[in-house]
N, C-alpha and C positions, 0 to 999 in steps of 0.2 A: 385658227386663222383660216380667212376660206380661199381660195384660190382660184381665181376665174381664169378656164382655158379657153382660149380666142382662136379662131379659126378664120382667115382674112379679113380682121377685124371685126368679128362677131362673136359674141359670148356661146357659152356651151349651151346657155340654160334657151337663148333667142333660137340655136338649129332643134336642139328638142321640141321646140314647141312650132316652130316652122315646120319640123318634119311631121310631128303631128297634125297641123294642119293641111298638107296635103295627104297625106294616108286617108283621113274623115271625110276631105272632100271627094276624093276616088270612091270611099265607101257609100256616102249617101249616092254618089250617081247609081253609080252598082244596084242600091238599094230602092230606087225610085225605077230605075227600068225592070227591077223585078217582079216589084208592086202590081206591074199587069197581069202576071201569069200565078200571084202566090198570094197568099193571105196576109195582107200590110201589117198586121200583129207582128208576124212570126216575124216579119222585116224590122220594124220598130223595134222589138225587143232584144232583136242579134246586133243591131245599129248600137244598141243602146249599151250592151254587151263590152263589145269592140271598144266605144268611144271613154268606156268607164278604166275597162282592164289597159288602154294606152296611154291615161291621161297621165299626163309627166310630172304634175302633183303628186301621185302616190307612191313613187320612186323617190322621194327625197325627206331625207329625216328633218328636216324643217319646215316641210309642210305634209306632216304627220295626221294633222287634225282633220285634215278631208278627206282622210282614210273610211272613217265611220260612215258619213253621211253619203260617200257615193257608193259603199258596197251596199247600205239599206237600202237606196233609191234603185241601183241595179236587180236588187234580190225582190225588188217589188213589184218592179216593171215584169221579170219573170214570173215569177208564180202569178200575177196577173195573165198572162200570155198563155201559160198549161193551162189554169182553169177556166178562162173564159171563151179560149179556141175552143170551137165546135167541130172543125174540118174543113172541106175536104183536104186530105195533104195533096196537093198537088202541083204542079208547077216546081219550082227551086228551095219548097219547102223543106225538102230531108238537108240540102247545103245549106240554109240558114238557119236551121237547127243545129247542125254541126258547128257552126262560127259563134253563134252562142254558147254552145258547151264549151267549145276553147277559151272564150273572152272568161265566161264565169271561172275557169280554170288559172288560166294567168290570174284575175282578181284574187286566185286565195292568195297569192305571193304575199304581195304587199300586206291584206288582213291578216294573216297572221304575224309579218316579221314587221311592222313600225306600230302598232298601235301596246299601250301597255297589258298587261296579260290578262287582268277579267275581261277588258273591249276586246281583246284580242280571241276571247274564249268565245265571247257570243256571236261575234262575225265568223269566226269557222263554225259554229252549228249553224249558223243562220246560211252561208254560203253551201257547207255541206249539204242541207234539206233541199236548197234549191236546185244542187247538181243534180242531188237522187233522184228529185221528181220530172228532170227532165224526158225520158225516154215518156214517161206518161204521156207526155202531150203527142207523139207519135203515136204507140202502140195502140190508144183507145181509140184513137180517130181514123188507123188505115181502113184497107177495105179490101179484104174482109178482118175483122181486131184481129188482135193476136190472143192467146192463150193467156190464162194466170199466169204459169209458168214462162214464158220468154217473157212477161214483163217483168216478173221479179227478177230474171239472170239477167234482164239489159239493164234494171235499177243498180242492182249489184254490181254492173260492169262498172256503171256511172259513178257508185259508192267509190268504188277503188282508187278509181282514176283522178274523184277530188283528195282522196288521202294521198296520192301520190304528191298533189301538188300541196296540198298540208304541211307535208315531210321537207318538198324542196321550200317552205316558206319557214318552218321551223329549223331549218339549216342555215339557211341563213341567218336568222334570229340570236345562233347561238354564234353565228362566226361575226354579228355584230356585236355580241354580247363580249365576246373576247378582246375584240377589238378595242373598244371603250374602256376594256378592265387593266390591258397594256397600253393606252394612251396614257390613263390614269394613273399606271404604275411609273410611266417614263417619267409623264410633268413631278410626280412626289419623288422619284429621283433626280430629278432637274433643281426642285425645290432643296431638296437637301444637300444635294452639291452646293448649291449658291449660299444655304445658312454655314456650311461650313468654310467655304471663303470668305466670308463676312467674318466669322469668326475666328480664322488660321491669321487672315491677312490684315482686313482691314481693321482690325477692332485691335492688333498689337502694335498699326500706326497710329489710332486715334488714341491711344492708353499713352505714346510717348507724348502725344500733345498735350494731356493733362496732368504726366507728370512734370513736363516744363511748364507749365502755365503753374502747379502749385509753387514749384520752385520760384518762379515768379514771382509770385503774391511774396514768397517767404523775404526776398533778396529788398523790395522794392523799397524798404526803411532805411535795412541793415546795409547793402552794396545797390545805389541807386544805376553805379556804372554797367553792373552788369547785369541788369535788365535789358537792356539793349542786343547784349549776346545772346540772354534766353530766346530774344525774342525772334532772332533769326532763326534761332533753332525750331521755335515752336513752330514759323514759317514754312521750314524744311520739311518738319513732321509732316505740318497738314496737309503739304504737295504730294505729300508719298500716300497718305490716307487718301486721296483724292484720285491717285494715280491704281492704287488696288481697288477702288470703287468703279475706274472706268474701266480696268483689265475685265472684273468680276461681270459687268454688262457685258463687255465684249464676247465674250466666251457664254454667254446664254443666249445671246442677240445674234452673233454671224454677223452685225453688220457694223460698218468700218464705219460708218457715222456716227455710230452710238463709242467709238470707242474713241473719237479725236474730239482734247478739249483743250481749245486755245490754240489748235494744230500740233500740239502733241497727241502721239498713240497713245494707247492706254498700257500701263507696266512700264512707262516712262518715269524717272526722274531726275531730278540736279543734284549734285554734291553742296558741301554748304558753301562752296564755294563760286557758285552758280554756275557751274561747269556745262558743255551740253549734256544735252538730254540723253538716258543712255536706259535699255531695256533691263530691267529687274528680270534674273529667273527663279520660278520658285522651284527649284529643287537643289541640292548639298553644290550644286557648278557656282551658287550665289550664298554659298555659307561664309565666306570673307565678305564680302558686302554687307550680307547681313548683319556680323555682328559690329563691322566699323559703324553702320547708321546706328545702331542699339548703342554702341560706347557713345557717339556723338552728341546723340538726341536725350540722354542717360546722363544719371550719377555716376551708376558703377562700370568698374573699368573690365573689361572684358581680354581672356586670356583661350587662345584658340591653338591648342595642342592637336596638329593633325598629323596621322604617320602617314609617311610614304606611299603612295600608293594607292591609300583608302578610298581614292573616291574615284578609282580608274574602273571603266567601263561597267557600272552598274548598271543593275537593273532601274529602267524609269520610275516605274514605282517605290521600287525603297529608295530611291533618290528621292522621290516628292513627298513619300511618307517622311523620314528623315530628315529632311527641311522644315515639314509641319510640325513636327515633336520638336524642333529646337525651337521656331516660333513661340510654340505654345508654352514653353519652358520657359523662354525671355518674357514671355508677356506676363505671365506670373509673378516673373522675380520684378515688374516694372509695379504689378499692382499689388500686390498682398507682400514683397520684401524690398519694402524703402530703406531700410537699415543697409542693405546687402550693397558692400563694398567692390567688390570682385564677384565674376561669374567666370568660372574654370569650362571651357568646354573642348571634351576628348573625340575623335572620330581616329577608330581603327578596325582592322580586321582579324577577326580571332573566330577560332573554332567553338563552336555549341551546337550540341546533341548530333555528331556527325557532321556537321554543316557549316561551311564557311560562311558566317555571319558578318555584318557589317555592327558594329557596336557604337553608339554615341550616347555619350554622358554629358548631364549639364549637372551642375552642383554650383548652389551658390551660399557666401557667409552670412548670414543673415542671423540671424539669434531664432531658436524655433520656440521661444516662448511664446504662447499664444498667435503660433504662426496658423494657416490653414492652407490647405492645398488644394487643388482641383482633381484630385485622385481619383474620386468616384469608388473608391473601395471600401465599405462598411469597416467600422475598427481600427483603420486612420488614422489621424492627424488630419485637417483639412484646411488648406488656407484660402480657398474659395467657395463661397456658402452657395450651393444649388448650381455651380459649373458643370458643362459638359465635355469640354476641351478635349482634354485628358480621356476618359471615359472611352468618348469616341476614337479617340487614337488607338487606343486601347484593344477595343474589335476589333478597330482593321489591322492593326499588326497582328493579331490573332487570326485575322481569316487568311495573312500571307504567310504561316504558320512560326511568327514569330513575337514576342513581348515586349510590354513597355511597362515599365516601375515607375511609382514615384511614393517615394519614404524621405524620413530626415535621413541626414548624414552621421556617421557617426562622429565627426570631428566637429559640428554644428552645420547649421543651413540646411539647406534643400538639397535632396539628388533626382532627378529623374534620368532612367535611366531603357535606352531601347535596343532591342537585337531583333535585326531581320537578314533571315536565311536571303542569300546570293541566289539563288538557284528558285525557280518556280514552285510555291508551295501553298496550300489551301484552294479554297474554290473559286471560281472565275480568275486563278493567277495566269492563267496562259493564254496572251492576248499581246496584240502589238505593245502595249505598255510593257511588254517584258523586254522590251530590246533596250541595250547600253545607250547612255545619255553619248549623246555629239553624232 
């Protein structure tokens, strides 16, 4: 996104190029009353210097491409100007000599940090050979010359001093290089946050709309009356699918327009009873509501065993991971266990591997003949072909240095089962997301 800073109502990019237009015109005057006393070359070519190494085009990574063609036309005008100066140096020649090497100097910046690396390779020899031979156009033309020797240690100076600015052009190079390489890691973390609310949240309200809608289809011979029922329900679904689609913007957007629709927020919805509007949280503070919409919107009747306690002052993250695993447990048993009459689900706190753990079981009856899972564990049972669901929950309870299962049962149906240590564990756990939910 690009962001234009204003300055009394004027763009950044209008004071740059303002500001540069007076600096050039200061410079040509400069330049034209020296022209009496100094050799108009040396003036033209330091003019030409100045005007190249300031232009505010080669500051800017989107106009990258006139990198090349003003450092050639700069590096031409010079070496033009060494070999065809004859002398005398006189007048304000050895200062415009100077303002050249400087201008040629700032040019290496930009040559070497915006253009790609072979253009990038020939514009620093090419600006390099022109720094070096700078001193030449001096040393051969004073009076009386100077020695082999002080022209090769003043070439030499001149060598350094373009490497110096080489080094500050390839430092920057590399701290744009980083730059880009963490923009790009942010957006593919942005990107995968969003597929994984697309598919914690919204894709377990869209799965209830088409299992009411099959149910539907089923009823509409057999009970013509209660298609009507479905059909409020299927209603309900698709408000709540519609309301984690504009939560899921809201939270990648920042902006509250993107997140009101119909003048509802987003994470808003209604009871089936058109109730007002009321804030969904995703984390275990919304695991009663969860599972009333799932019983609602659902066949199977859901049984919600919580002890005491269990969901007092956790940590934010195993509060949100632990809302996601029952999610993604309910949304399984809606697509791959239609049979499944009852879904039992346990939330308590019990000790593992030293660690007061927070524990949630979901098991549902569902028959596991030819069931499949979203496991993601080679050797298996699977009741969803190519899921990641699970998988990925799977990691991050692992990076919070805690587990998630999911096996049959041994009394039939599904179990999936999670334990996440209370207390901060694995890498990036220690962060404002550690603090108790309220």
């Amino acid at each position: 996104m690009r962001t234009i800073w204003r300055m009394g109502g004027l763009s950044m990019n209008s004071v740059y190029w303002g500001g540069y237009g007076v600096v050039m015109a200061a410079a040509l005057m400069a330049g034209c009353l020296a022209m009496a006393s100094t050799a108009p070359l040396l003036v033209v070519a330091a003019l030409v210097a100045v005007a190249a190494a300031m232009f505010p085009a080669l500051w800017s990574p989107r106009t990258a491409h006139w990198v090349p063609v003003i450092v050639v036309g700069t590096c031409a005008v010079s070496q033009v100007a060494t070999f065809v100066f004859q002398g005398p140096v006189a007048g304000e020649a050895e200062t415009w000599w100077l303002v050249e090497s400087v201008g040629l100097m700032v040019l290496m910046v930009p040559a070497v940090r915006r253009p790609r690396g072979r253009t990038a390779l020939v514009l620093t020899v090419l600006l390099t050979a022109t720094i070096t031979e700078l001193p030449l156009r001096m040393v051969l033309r004073v009076d009386p010359p100077a020695t082999f020797e002080q022209a090769v240690k003043l070439c030499l100076a001149w060598l350094l001093l373009a490497a110096a600015a080489n080094g500050t052009g390839c430092y920057l190079r590399v701290l744009d290089a980083r730059g880009s390489a963490a923009l790009a890691a942010e957006r593919r973390t942005q990107r995968l946050e969003l597929a994984r609310d697309l598919h914690d949240f919204a894709a377990h309200d869209v799965t209830g709309v088409v299992v009411l809608a099959q149910a539907a289809q089923v009823l509409v011979d057999q009970d013509p009356k209660r298609v009507g029922e479905l059909l409020t329900r299927i209603e309900e679904a698709g408000r709540q699918a519609l309301s984690s689609l504009d939560r899921t913007v809201h939270v990648f957007t920042g902006d509250d327009a993107a997140t009101v629709r119909h003048g509802r927020h987003a994470g808003e919805t209604a009871d089936a009873g058109g109730d007002a509007l009321r804030p969904r949280p995703r984390d275990l503070d919304g695991l009663k509501a969860l599972t009333d919409r799932f019983a609602r919107t659902g066949r199977a009747a859901v049984r919600l065993d919580l002890a005491d306690g269990a969901l007092a002052d956790l940590p934010r993250r195993v509060s949100e991971l632990g809302y996601r695993a029952v999610v993604e447990a309910l949304t399984n048993v809606r697509r791959h266990a239609p049979g499944a009459s009852e879904v039992c689900i346990a939330v308590s706190r019990a000790p593992h591997g030293g660690m007061d753990t927070l524990s949630i079981t979901v098991i549902d009856d569902a028959p596991n003949a030819g069931a499949e899972e979203d496991s993601g564990e080679p050797g298996e049972p699977e009741r969803l072909g190519g899921g990641t669901g699970l998988a990925d929950l799977q990691r991050r309870a692992a990076d919070m240095g805690g587990e998630l299962a999911a096996h049959p049962h041994p009394s039939g149906g599904w179990q999936v089962s999670v334990l996440l240590p209370l207390v901060a564990s694995g890498p990036g756990s220690r962060n404002e997301q550690d603090r108790p939910n309220g």
